[in-house]
N, C-alpha and C positions, 0 to 999 in steps of 0.2 A: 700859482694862479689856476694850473689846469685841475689842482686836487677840491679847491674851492668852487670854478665854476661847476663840476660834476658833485658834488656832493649838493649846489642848489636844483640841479636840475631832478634827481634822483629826489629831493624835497619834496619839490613840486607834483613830481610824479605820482608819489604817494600820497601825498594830500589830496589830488583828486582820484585818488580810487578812494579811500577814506571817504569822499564829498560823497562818489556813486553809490556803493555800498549801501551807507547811511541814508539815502533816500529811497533807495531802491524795498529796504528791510523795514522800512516803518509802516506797520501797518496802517493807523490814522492817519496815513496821506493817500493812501492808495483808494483806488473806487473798484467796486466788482460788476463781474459780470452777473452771475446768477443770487438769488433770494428761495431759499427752503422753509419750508415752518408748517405749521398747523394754526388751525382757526376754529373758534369755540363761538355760541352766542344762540341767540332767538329766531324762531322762521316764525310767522304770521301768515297767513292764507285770505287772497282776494276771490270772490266769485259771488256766487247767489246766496251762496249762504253767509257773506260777509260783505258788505261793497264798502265800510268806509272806517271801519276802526285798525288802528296802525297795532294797538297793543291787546285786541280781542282773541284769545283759544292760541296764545303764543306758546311756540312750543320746543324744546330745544333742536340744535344743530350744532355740526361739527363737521370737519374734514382736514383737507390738505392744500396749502395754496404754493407755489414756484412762480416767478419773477426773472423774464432775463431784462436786464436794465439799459437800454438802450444808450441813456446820456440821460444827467441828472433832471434832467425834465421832463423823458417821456420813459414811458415802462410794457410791456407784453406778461401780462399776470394769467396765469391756468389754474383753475381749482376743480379738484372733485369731493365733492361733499354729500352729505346725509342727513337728512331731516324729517320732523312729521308735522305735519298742518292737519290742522283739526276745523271743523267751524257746527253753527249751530243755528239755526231759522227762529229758534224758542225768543221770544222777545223783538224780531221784527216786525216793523213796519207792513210789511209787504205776506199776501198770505196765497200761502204756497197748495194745489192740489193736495188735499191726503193729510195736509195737516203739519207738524211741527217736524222735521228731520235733523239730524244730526248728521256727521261722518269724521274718520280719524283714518289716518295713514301714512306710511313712508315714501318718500320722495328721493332719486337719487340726482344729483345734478351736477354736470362734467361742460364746463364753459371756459373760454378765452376771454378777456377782454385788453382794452387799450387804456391806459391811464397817460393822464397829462398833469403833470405840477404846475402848479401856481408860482413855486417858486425851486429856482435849482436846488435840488436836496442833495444831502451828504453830512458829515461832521463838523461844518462851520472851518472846518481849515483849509488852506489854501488859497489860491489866487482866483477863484471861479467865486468865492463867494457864497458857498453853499450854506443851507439854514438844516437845522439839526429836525424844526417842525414844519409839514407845508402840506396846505390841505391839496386833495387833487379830485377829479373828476373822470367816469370812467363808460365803456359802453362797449358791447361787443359780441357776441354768440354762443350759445350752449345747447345743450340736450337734457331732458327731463325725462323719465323712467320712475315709473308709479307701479309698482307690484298690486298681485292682489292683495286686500278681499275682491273686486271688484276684476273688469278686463284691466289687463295690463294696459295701461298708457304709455309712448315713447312720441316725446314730442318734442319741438326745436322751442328753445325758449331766446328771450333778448335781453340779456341783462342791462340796466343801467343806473348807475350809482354815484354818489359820492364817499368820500372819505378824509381819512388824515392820519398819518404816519409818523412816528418819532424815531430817531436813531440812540437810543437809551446808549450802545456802545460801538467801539469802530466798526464791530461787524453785528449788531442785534439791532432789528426793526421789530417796536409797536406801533400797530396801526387799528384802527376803528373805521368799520365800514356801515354804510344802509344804504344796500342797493335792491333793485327790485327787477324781479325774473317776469318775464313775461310772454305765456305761450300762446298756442295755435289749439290748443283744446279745450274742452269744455268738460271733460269727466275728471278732473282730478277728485270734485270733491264726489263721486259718483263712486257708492260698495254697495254691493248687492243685496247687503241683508239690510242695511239701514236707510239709504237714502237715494233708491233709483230714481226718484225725481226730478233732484237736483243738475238731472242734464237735460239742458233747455225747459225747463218748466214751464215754459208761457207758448213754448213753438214759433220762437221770435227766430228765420234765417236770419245770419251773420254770416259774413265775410271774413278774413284776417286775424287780425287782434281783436275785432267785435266781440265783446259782449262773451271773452273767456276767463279763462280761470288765471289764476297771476299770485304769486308769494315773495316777500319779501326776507333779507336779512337784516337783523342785526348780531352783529359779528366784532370780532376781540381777534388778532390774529399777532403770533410772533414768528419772525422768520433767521435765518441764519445767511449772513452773505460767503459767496462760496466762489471761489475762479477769480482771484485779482489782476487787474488791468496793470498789469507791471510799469512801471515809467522808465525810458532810458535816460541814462547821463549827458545833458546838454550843456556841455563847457564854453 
């Protein structure tokens, strides 16, 4: 009797470390801490030389975006990226000192923002519920950095966006974004050789966000999950 009770006990014991093990190693149950990847897609440029068209002198972008993931609803997203916005006066409405101006240039742009899901994201497994797509909404802070032709610009901008993310594998997010940046200056679309007009043309003061320059994304981004939230064994 005592080689029977000790041969179940020894059983038991082993089938739950077997149970730990096995849950602790499966990747598609686990959730992470961090999100790595790059982002590809179109920047579009607002100001005086453009005030309403979303897909007018689109021009490409590209960078780097990180993700620490708070809890499957809410996120802390950082990105530094590189763009060039272009725009053009030829064909407006509106008629400018001097006549018809153009302008083209590189944008550097290095911002934080705060995302919130709609619905808990993850790989659909588990007891939480999570959904593999879920659109989210986002707002937050950055800095803008415009090289010549023209004076260098360095200005704080405010991004604010929406999106939506897929988890294509345990650990790969595709996501799609159009969010729009929005700064405290007025010379973005301002180069020396072609279009010093284009800062303040009319002599209208502004305050704030009044009546400046503003660029938006559309953006393609895939990221890698990286640092897993381990589960311990609860028997």
């Amino acid at each position: 009797m005592i080689v029977i009770k000790s041969g179940w006990r020894y059983k038991c014991l082993l089938g739950a470390i077997v149970l730990c093990l096995s849950g602790s190693v499966r990747a598609d149950e686990l959730e992470y801490r961090y999100e790595l990847g790059a982002m590809v897609g179109g920047s579009s440029y607002y100001g005086d030389a453009n005030y309403n068209s979303l897909w007018d002198n689109m021009n490409i972008m590209g960078g780097i975006v990180g993700r620490y993931n708070i809890n499957p609803r809410m996120a802390v997203k950082a990105n530094l990226a590189v763009a060039r916005i272009s725009g053009s006066t030829s064909g407006s409405d509106n008629r400018f000192p001097g006549g018809d101006v153009d302008f083209s240039r590189t944008i550097y742009d290095l911002g934080a923002q705060f995302e919130c899901h709609f619905f808990a994201y993850g790989d659909g497994s588990g007891y939480k519920k999570t959904r593999r797509l879920v659109p989210y909404i986002f707002a937050g802070v950055g800095m803008t950095f415009a090289p010549k032709p023209a004076d260098n610009v360095f200005t704080p901008n405010i991004p604010l966006g929406i999106g939506v993310k897929y988890k294509i594998a345990p650990r790969l997010n595709l996501g799609c974004e159009l969010s729009f940046r929005f700064t405290f200056s007025d010379k973005l679309d301002v180069t020396r050789e072609t279009a010093p007009i284009l800062d303040d043309p009319y002599g209208i003061n502004s305050n704030g966000l009044k009546n400046k320059d503003s660029y938006s994304y559309l953006s393609i981004s895939l990221t890698y999950d990286l640092s897993p939230k381990y589960r311990r064994c609860n028997n």
